[in-house]
N, C-alpha and C positions, 0 to 999 in steps of 0.2 A: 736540673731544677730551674736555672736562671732563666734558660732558651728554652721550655716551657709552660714560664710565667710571662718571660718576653712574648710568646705567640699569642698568649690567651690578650693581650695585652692590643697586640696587633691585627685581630680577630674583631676586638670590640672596634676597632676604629675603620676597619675595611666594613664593619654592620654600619655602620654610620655611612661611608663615602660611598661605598659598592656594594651595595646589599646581592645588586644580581651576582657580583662574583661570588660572591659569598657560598648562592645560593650553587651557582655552578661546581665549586669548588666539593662543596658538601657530596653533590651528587657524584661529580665524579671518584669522590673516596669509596662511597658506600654506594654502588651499583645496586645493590639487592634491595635496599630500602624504600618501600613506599613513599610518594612525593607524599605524605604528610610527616613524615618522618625526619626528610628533609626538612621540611617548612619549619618542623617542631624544633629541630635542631639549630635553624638560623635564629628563632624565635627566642632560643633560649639561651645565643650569644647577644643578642640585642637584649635582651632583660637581666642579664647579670650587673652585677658591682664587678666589673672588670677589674677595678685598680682591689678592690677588699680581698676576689680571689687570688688576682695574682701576688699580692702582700701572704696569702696564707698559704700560698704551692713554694712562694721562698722560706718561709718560715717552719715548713715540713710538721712534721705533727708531732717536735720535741717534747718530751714531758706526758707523753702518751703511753702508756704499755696494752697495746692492740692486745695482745692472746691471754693478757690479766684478764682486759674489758669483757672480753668474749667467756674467757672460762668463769667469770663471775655470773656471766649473765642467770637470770634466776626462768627466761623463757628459753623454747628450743631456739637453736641459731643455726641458720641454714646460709652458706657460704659461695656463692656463685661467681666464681672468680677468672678472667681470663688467664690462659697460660701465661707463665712467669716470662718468656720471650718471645722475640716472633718469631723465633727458627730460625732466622737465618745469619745470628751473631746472637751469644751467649750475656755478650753484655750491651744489650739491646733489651730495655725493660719493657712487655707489653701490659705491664697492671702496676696498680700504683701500690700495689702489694706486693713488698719483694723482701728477698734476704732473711732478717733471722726472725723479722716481726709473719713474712709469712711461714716461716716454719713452724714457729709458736703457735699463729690462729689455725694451721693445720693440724698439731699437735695437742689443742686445745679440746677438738672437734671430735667426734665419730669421723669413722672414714666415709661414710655415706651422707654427712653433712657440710665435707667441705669438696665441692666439684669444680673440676676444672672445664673449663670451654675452651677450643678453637677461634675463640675469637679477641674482639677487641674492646673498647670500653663500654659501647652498646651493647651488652649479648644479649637482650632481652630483643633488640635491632638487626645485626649480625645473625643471629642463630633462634629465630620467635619460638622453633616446635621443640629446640633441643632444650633451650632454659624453661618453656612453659613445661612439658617432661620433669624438669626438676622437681620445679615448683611446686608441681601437683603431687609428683611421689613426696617428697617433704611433708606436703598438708595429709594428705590422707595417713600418712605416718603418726605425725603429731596433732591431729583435731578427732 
């Protein structure tokens, strides 16, 4: 949590010094991504409250009960969530939903309304035809 509030931290300040690296940086993570995507992504480390986020990635979401909130919910709730690791270490989180709160918002859920992706925090970036696929079977479902 720290050295991920630390980077969002050190991210707002390379958008300030080195926007280009930034922008290099970006792309060379997400290969697959359309240069607006890129663009949209540096754009939207430069418009953040860097210090408000990274205050609230330390402060974690205490006092929360996720799969309460969800199973309350009084509309459909449709859950598009990257896989809980990346594969290649068990305790390597790749979604900021993990452990018992994502058992719960799974166990909250249909099984056809909470899905997993291959991918990372983008999936709608990451993976456009697999989450639009979601999307659309969800809507036609519930509309």
């Amino acid at each position: 949590t720290e050295a991920f509030a630390h980077g969002i931290e050190l991210d707002a300040e390379m958008a300030r010094t080195d926007r280009d690296r930034l922008v290099r940086r970006s792309r060379a993570k997400n290969p697959t991504w359309a240069d607006e995507d890129v663009e949209q992504d540096v754009r939207g480390i430069e418009a953040a409250d860097a210090v408000a986020v990274a205050a609230g990635v330390r402060a974690g979401l205490r006092g929360w009960d996720l799969p309460a909130l969800v199973a309350a919910a009084k509309v459909p709730v449709l859950v598009l969530a990257a896989r809980d690791t990346l594969g290649d270490s068990d305790d390597e989180p790749n979604s900021a939903l993990t452990g018992e709160a994502r058992a719960g918002v799974r166990a909250a859920l249909p099984a056809d309304r909470f899905v997993e992706l291959p991918g990372g925090h983008c999936l709608h970036r990451n993976l456009p035809d697999r989450w639009l696929a979601a999307v659309h079977a969800f809507a036609d479902q519930v509309l």
